[in-house]
Backbone as JSON Lines, residues from 0, in Angstrom:
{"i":0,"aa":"X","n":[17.73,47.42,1.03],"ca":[17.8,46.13,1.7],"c":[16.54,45.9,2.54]}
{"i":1,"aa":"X","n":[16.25,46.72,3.39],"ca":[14.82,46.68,3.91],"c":[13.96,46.34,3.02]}
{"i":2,"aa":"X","n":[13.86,47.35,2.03],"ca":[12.73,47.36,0.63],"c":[12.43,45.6,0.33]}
{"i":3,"aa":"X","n":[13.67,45.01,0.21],"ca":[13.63,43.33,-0.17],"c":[12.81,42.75,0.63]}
{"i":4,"aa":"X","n":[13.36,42.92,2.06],"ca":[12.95,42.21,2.82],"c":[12.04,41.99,3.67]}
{"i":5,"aa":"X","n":[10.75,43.2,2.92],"ca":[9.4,43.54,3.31],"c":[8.95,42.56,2.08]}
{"i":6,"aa":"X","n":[9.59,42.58,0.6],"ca":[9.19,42.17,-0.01],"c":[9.07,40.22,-0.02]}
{"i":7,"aa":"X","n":[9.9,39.92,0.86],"ca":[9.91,38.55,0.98],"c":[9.13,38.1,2.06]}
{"i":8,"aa":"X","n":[8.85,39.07,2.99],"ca":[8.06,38.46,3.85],"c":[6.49,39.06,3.73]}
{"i":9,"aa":"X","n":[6.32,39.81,2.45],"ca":[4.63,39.93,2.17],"c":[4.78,38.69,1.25]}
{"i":10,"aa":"X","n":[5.15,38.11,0.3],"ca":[5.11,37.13,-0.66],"c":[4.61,35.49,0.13]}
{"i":11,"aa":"X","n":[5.98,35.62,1.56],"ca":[5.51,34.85,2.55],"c":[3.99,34.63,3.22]}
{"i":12,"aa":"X","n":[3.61,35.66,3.74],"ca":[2.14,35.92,4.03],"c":[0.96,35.64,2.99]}
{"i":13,"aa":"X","n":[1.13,36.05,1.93],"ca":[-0.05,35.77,0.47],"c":[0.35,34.51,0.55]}
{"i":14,"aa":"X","n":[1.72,33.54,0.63],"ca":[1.6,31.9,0.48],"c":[1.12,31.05,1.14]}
{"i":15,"aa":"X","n":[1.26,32.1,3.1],"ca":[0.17,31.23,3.89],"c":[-1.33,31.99,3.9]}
{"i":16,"aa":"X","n":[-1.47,32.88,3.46],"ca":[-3.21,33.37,3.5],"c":[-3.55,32.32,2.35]}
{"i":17,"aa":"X","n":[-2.84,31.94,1.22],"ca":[-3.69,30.87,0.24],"c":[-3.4,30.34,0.49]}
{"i":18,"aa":"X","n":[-2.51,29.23,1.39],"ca":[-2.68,27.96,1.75],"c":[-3.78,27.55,2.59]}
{"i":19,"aa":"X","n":[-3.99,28.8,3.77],"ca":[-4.8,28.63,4.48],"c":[-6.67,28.72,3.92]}
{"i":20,"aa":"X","n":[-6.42,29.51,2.62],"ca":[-7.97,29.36,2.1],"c":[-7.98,28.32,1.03]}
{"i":21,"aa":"X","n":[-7.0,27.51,0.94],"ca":[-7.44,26.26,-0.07],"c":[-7.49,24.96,1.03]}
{"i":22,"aa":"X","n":[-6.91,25.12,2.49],"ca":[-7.65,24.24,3.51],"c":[-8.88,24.44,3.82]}
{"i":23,"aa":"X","n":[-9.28,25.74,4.07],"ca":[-10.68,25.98,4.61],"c":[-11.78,25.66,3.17]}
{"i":24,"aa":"X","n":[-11.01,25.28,1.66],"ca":[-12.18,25.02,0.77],"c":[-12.31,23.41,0.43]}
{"i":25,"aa":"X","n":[-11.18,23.27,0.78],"ca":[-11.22,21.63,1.04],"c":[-11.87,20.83,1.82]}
{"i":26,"aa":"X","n":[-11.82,21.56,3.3],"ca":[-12.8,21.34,5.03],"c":[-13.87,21.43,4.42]}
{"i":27,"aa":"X","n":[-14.39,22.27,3.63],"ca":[-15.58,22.92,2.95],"c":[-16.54,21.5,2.41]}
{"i":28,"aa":"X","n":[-15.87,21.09,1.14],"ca":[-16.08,20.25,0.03],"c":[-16.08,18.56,0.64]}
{"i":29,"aa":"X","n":[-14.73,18.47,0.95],"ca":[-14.26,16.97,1.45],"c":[-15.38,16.27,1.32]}
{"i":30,"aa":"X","n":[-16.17,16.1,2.25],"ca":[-17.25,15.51,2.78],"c":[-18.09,14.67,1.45]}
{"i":31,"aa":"X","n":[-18.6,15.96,0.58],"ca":[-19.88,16.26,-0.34],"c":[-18.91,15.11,-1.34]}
{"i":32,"aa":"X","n":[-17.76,15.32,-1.86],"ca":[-17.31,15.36,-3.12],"c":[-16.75,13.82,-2.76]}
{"i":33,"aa":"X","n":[-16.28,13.51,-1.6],"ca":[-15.92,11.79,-1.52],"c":[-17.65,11.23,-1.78]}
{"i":34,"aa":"X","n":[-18.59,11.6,-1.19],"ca":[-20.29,10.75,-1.48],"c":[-20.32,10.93,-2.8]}
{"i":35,"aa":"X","n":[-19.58,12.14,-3.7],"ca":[-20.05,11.99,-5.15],"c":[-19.34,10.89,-5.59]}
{"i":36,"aa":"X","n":[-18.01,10.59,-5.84],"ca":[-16.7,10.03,-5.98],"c":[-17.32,8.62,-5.58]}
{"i":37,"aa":"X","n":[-17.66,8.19,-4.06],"ca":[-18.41,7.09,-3.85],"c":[-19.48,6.71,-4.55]}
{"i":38,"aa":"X","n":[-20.3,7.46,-4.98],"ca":[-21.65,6.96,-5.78],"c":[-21.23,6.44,-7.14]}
{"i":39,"aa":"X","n":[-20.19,6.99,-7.61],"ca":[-20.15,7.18,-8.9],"c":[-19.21,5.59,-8.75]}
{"i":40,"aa":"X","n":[-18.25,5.33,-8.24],"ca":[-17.18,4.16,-8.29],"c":[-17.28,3.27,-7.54]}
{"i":41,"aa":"X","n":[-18.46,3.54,-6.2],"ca":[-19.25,2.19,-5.39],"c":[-17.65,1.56,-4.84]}
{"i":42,"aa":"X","n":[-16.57,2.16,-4.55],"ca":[-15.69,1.86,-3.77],"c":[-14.68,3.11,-3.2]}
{"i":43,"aa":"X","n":[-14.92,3.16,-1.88],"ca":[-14.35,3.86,-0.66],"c":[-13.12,4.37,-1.03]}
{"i":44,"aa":"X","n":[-12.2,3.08,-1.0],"ca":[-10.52,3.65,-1.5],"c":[-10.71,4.06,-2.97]}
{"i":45,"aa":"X","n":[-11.09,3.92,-3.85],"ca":[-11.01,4.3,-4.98],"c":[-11.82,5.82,-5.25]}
{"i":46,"aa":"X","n":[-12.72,5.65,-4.28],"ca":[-13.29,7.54,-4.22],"c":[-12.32,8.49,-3.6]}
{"i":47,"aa":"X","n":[-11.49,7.95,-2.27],"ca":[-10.67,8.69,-1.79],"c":[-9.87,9.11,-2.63]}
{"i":48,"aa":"X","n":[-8.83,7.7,-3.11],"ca":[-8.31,8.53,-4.42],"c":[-8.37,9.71,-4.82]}
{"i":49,"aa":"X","n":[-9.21,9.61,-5.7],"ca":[-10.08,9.92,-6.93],"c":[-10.21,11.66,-5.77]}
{"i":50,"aa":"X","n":[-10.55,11.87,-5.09],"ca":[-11.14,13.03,-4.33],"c":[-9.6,13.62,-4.29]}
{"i":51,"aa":"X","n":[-8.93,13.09,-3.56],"ca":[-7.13,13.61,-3.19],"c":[-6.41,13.67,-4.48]}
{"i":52,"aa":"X","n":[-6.25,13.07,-5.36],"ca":[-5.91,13.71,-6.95],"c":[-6.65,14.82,-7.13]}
{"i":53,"aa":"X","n":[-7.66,14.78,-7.37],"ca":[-8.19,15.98,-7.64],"c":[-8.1,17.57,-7.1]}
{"i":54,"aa":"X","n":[-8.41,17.2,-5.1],"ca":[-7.36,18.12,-4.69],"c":[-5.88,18.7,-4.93]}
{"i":55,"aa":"X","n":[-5.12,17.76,-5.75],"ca":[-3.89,18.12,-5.08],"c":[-3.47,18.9,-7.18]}
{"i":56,"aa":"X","n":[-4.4,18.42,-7.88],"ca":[-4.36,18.85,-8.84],"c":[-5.07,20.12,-8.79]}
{"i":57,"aa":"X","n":[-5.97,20.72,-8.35],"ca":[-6.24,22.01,-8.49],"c":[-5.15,22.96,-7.83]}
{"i":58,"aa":"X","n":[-4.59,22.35,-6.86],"ca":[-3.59,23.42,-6.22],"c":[-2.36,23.58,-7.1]}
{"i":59,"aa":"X","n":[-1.97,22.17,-8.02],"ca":[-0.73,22.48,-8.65],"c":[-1.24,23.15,-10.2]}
{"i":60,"aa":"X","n":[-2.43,22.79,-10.28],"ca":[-2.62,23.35,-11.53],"c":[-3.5,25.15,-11.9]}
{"i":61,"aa":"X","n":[-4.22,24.94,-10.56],"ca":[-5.16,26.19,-10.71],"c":[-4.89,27.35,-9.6]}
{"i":62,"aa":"X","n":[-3.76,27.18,-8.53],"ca":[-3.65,27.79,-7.07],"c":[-3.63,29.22,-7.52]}
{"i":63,"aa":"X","n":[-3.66,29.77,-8.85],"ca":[-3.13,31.14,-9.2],"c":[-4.49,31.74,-9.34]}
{"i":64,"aa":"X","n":[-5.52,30.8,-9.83],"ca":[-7.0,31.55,-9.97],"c":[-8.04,31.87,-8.87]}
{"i":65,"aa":"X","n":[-8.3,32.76,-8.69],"ca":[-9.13,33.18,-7.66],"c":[-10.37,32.1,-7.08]}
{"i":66,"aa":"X","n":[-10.45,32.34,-5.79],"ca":[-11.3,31.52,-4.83],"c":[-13.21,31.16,-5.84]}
{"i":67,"aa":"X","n":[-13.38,32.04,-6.21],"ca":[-14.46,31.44,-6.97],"c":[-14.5,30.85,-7.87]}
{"i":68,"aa":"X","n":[-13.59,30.4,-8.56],"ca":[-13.21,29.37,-9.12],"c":[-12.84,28.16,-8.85]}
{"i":69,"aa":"X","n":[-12.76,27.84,-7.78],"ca":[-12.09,26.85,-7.6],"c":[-13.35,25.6,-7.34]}
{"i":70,"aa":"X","n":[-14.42,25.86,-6.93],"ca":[-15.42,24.97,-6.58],"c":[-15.24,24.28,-7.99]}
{"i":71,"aa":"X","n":[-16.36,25.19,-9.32],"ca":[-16.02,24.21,-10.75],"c":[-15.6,23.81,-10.94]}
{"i":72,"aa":"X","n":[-14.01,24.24,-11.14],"ca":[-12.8,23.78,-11.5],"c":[-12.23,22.35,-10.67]}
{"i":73,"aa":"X","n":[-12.58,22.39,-9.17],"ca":[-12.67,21.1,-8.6],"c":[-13.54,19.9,-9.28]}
{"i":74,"aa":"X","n":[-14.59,19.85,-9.19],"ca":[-15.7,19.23,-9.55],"c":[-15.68,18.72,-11.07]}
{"i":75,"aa":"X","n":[-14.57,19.32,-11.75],"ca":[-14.52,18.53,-13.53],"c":[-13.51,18.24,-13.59]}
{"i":76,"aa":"X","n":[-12.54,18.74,-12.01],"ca":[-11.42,17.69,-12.4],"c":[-12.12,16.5,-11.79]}
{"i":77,"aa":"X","n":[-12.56,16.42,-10.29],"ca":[-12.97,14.87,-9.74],"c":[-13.85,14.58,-10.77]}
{"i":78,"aa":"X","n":[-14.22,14.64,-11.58],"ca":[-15.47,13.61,-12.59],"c":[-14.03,13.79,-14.05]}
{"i":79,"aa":"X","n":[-13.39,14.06,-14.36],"ca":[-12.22,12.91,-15.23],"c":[-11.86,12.26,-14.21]}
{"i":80,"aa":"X","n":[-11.16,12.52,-12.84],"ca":[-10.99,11.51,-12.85],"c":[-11.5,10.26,-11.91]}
{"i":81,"aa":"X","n":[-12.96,10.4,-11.98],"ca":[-13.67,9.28,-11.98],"c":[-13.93,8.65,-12.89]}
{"i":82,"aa":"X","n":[-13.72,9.15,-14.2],"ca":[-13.88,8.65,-15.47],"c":[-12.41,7.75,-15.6]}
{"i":83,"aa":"X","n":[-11.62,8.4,-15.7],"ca":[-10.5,7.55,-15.93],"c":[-10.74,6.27,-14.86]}
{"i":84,"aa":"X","n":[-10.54,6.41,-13.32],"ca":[-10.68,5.36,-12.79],"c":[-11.57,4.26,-13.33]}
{"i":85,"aa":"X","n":[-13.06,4.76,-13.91],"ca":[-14.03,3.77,-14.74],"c":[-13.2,2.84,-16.04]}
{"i":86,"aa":"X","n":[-12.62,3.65,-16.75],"ca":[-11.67,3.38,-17.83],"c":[-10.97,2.53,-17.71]}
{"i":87,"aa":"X","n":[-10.0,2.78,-16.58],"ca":[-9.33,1.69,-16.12],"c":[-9.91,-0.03,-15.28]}
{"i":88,"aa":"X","n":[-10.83,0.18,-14.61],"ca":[-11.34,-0.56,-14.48],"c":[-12.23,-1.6,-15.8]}
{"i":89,"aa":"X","n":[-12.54,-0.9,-16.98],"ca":[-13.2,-1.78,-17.79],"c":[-11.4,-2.42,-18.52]}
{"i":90,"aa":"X","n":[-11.12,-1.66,-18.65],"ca":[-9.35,-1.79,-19.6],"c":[-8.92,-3.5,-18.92]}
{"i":91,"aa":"X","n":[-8.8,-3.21,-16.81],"ca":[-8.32,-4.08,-16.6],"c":[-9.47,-5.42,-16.33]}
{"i":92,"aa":"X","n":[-10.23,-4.95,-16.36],"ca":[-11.04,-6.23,-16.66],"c":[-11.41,-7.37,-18.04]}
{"i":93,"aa":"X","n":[-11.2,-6.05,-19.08],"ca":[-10.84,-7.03,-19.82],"c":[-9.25,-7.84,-20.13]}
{"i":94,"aa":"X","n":[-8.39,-7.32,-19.71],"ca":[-6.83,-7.98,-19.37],"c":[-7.17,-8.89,-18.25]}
{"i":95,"aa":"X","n":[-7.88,-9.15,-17.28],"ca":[-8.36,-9.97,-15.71],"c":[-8.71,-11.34,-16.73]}
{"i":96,"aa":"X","n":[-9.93,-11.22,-17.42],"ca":[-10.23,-12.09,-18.75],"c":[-9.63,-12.58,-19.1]}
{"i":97,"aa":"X","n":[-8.24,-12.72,-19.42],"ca":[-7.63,-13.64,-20.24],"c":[-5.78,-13.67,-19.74]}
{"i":98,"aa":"X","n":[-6.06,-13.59,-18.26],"ca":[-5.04,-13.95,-17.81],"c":[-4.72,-14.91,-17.24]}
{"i":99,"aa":"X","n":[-3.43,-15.02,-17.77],"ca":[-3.07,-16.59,-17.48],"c":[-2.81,-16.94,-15.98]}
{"i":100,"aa":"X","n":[-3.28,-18.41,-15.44],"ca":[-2.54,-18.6,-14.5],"c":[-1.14,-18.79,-14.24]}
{"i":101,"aa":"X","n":[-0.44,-19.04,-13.04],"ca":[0.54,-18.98,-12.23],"c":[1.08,-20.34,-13.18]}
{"i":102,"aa":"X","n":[1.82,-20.72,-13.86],"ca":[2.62,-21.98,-14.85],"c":[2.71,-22.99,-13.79]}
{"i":103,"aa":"X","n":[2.16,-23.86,-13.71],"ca":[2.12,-25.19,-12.94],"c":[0.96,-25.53,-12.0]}
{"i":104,"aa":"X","n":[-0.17,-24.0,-11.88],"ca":[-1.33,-24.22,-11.05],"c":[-2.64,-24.89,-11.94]}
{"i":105,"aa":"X","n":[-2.83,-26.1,-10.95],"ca":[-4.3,-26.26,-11.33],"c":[-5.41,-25.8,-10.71]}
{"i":106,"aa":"X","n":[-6.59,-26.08,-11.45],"ca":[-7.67,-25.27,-11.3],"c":[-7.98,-25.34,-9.24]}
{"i":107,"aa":"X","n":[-8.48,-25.13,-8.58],"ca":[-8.5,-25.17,-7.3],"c":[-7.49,-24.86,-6.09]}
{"i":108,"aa":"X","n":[-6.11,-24.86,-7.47],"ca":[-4.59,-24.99,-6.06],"c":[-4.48,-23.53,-5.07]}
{"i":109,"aa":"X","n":[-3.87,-23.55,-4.41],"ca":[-3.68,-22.67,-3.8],"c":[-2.63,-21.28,-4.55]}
{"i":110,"aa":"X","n":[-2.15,-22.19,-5.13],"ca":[-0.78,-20.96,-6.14],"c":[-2.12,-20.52,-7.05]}
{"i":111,"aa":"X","n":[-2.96,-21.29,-7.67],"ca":[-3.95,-20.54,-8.75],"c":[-4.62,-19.62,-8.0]}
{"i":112,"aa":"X","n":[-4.89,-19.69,-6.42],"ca":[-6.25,-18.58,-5.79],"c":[-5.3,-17.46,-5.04]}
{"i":113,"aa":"X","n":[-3.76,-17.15,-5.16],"ca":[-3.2,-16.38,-5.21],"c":[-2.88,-15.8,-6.2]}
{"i":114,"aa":"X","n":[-3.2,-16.08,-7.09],"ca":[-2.9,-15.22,-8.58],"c":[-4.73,-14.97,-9.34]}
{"i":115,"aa":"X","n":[-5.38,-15.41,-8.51],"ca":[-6.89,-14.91,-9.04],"c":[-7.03,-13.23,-8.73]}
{"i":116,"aa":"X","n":[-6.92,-12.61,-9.74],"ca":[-7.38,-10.77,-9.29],"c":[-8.73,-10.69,-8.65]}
{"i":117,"aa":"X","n":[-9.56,-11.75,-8.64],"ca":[-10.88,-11.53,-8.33],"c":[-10.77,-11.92,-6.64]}
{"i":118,"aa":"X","n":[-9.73,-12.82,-6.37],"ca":[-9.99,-13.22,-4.63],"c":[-9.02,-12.38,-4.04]}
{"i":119,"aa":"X","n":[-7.89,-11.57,-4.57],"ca":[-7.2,-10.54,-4.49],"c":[-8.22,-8.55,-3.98]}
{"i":120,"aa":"X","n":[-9.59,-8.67,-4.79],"ca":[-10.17,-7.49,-4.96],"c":[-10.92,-7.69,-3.5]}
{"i":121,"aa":"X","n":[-10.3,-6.31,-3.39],"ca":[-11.09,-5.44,-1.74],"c":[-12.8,-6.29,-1.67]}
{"i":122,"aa":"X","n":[-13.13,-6.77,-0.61],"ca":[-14.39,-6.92,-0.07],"c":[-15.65,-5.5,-0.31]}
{"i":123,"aa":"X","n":[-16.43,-5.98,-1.43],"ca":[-17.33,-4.56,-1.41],"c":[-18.17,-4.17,-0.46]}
{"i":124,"aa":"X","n":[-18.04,-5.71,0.71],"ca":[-19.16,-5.3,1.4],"c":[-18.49,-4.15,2.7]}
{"i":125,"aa":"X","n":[-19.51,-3.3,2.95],"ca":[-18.98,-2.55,4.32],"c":[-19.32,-3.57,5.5]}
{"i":126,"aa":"X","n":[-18.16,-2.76,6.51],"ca":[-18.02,-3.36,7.57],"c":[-19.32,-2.9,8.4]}
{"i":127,"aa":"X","n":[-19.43,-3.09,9.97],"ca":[-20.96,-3.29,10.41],"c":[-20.6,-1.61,10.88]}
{"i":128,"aa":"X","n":[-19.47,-1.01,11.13],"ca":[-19.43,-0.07,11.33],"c":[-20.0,1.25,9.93]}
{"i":129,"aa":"X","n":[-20.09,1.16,8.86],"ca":[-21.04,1.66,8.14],"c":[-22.0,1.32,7.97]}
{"i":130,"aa":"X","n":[-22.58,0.6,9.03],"ca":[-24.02,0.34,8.61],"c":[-24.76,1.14,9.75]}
{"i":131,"aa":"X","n":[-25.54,2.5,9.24],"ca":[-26.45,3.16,9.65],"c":[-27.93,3.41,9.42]}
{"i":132,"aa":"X","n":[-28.63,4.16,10.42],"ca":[-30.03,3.98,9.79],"c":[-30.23,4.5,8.93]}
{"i":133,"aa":"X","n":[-29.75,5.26,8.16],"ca":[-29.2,5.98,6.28],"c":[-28.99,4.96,5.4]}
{"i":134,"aa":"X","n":[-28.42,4.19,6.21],"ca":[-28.33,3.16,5.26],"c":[-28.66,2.48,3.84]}
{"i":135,"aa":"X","n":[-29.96,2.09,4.55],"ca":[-30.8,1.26,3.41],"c":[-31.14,2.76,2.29]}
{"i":136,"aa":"X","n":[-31.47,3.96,3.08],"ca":[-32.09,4.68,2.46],"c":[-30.84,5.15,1.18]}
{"i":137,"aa":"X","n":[-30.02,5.69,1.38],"ca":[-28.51,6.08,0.33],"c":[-28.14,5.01,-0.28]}
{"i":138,"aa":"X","n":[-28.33,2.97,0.08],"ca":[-28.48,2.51,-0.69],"c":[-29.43,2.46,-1.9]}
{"i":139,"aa":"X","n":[-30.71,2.85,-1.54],"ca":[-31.75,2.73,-2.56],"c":[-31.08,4.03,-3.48]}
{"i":140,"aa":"X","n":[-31.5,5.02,-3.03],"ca":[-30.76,6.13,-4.15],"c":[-29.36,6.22,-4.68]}
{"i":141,"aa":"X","n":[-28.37,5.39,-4.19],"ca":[-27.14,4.76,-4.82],"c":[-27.59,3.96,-5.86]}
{"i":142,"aa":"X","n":[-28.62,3.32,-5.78],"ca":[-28.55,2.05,-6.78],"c":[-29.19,3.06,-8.19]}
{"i":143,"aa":"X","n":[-30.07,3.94,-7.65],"ca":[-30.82,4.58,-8.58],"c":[-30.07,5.5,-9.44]}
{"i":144,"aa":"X","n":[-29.25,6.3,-9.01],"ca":[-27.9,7.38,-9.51],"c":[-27.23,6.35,-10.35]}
{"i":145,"aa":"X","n":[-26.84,5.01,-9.92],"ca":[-25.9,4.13,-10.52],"c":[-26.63,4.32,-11.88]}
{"i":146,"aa":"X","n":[-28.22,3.71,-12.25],"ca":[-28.35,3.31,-13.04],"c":[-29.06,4.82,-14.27]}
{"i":147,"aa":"X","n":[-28.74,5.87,-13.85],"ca":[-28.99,7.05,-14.47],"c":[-27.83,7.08,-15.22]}
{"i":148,"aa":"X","n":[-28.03,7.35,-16.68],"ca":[-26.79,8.02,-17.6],"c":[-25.95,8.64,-16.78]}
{"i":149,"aa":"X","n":[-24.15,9.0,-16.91],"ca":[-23.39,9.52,-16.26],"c":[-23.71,11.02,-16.76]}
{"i":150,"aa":"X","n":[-23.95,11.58,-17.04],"ca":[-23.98,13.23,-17.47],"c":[-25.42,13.51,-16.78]}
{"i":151,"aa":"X","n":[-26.15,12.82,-16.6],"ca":[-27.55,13.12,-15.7],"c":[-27.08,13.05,-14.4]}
{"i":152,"aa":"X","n":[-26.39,12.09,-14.07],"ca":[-25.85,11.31,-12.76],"c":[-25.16,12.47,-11.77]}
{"i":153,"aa":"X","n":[-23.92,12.95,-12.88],"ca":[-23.16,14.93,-12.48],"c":[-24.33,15.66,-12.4]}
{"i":154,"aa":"X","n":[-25.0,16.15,-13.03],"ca":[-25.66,17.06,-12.87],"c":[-26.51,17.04,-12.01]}
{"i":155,"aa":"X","n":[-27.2,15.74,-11.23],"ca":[-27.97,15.39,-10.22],"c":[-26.74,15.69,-8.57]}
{"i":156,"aa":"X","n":[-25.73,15.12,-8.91],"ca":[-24.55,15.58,-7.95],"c":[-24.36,16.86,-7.55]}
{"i":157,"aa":"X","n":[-24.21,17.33,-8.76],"ca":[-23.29,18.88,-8.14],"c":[-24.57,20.08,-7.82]}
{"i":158,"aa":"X","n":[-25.27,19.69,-8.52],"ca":[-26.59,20.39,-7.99],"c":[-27.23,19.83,-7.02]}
{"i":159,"aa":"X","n":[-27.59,18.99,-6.46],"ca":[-27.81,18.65,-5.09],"c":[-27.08,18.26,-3.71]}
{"i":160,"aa":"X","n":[-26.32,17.41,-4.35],"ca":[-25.16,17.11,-3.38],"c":[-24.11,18.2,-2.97]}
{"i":161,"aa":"X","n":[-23.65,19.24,-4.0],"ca":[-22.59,20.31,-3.95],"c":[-23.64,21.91,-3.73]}
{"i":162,"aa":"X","n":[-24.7,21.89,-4.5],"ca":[-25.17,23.28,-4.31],"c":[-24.71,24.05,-5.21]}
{"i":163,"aa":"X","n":[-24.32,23.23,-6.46],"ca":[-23.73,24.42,-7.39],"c":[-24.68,24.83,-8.36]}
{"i":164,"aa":"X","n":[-24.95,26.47,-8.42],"ca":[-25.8,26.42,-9.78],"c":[-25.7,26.45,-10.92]}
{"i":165,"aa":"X","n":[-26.11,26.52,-12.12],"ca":[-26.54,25.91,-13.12],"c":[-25.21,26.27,-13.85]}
{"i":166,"aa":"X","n":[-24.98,27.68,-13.5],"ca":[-23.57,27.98,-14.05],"c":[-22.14,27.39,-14.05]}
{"i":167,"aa":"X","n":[-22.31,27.44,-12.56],"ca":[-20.86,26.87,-12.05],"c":[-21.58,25.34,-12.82]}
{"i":168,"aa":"X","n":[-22.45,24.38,-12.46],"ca":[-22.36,23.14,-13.09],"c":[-21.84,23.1,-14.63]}
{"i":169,"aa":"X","n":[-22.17,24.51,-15.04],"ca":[-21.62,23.79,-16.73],"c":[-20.38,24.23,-16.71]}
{"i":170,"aa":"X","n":[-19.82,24.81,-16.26],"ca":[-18.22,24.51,-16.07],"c":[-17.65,23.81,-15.51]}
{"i":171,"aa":"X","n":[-18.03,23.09,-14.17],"ca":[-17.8,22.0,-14.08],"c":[-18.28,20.74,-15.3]}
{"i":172,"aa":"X","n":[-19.1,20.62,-15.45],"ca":[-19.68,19.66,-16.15],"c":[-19.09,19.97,-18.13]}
{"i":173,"aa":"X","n":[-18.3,20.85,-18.57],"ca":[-17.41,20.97,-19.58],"c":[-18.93,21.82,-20.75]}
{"i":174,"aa":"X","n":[-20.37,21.54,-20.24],"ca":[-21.3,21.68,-21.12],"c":[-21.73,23.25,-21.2]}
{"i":175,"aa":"X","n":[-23.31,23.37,-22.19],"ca":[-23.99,24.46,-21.45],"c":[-24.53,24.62,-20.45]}
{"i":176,"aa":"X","n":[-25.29,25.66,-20.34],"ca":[-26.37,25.76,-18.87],"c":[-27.43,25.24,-19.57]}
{"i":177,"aa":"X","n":[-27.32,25.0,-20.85],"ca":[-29.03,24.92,-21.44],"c":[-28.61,23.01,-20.83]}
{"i":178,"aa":"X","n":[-28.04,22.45,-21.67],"ca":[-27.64,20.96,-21.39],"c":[-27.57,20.85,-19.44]}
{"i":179,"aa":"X","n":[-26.95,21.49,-19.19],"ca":[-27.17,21.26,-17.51],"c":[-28.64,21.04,-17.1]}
{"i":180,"aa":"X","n":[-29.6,21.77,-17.71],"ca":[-30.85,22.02,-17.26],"c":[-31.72,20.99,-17.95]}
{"i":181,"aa":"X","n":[-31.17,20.44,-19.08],"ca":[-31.93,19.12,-19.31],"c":[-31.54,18.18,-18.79]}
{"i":182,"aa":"X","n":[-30.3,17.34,-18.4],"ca":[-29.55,16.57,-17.97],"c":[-30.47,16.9,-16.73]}
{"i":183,"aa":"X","n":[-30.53,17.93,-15.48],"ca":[-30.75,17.85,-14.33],"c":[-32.66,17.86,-14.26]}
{"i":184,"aa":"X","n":[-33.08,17.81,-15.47],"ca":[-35.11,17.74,-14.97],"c":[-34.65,16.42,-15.41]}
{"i":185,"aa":"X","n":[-34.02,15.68,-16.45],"ca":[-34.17,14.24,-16.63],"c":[-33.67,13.27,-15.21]}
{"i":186,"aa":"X","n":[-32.82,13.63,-14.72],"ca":[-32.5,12.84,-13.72],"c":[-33.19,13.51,-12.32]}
{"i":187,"aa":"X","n":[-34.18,14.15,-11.97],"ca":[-35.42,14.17,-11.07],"c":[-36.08,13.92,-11.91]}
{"i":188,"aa":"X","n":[-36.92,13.91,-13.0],"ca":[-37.93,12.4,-13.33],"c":[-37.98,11.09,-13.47]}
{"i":189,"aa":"X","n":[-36.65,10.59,-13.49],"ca":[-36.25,9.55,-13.61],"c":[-36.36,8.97,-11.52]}
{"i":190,"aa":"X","n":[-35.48,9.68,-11.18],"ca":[-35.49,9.47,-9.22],"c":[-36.77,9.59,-8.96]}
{"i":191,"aa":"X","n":[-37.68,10.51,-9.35],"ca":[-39.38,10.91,-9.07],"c":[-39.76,9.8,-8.89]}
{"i":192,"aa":"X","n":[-39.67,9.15,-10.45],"ca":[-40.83,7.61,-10.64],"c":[-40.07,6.73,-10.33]}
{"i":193,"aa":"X","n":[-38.9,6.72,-9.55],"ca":[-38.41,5.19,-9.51],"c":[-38.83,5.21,-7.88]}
{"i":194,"aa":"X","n":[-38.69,6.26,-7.52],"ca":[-38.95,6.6,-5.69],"c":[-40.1,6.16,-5.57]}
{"i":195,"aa":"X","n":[-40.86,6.55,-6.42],"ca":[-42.58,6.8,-5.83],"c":[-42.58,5.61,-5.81]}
């Protein structure tokens, strides 16, 4: 009976020593991985998202694999599902296209500009409270990441923004290390000459 009940309360302890090191890798990441999430979807709530799925999916899906794993394994889940969020967004835009109005609104009424998805969608602009002297500057290189292929775009991320090397990126990134390493000189020549 003792024997058990050493055994239930070490099982206890290993559930809070890994709870407590998948907070301290989260405290870790948070930060880095919402600016990736943001660059990539150019909207706040939709990066948060996108960042908190991803968390809450490595813990239900990966909590059994050891701590060095978990950075990669984070990082290719948040890029599906920034992809999906992209997905969905082109999906519902083309359904936005050819939806009907409200049955009895004409063009200008007030019942038609409550059923517009477009006067419905979050304000992209930030409030004055994100506006820092970083600003302009993370806008210019936001606009520039935007317009880089998405597989250059990751690999410019997780290697600069995250610190991951070439390895961990191609497991995150689903590829090789050889493809990581072209993907990541193409997108610093591309930032090089658009900066200069």
């Amino acid at each position: 009976m003792t024997f058990a009940q050493g055994d239930g309360h070490d099982m206890q302890d290993a559930q809070r020593a890994r709870s407590a090191a998948f907070d301290q890798f989260f405290l870790a990441i948070e930060r880095k991985a919402f600016r990736i999430a943001q660059l990539a979807l150019r909207h706040e709530d939709d990066a948060l998202d996108a960042v908190q799925d991803s968390m809450l999916q490595l813990v239900r899906a990966y909590s059994a694999r050891p701590a060095s794993e978990w950075k990669p394994l984070f990082y290719r889940i948040l890029e599906n599902r920034i992809r999906d969020v992209q997905r969905r967004r082109i999906v519902r835009g083309r359904i936005f296209a050819w939806w009907p109005t409200r049955s009895g609104a004409r063009p200008g009424d007030e019942a038609e500009a409550d059923n517009d998805p477009v006067s419905l969608a979050p304000s992209p602009e930030a409030g004055p409270h994100a506006r820092v002297e970083m600003e302009e500057t993370m806008t210019l290189l936001s606009g520039f990441l935007a317009q880089l292929p998405a597989r250059q775009r990751q690999a410019f991320l997780l290697r600069n923004f995250e610190g991951l090397d070439v390895a961990d990126t191609a497991v995150a990134m689903g590829c090789s290390e050889g493809s990581v390493k072209t993907h990541y000189s193409r997108a610093v020549h591309t930032l090089r000459a658009r900066l200069a």
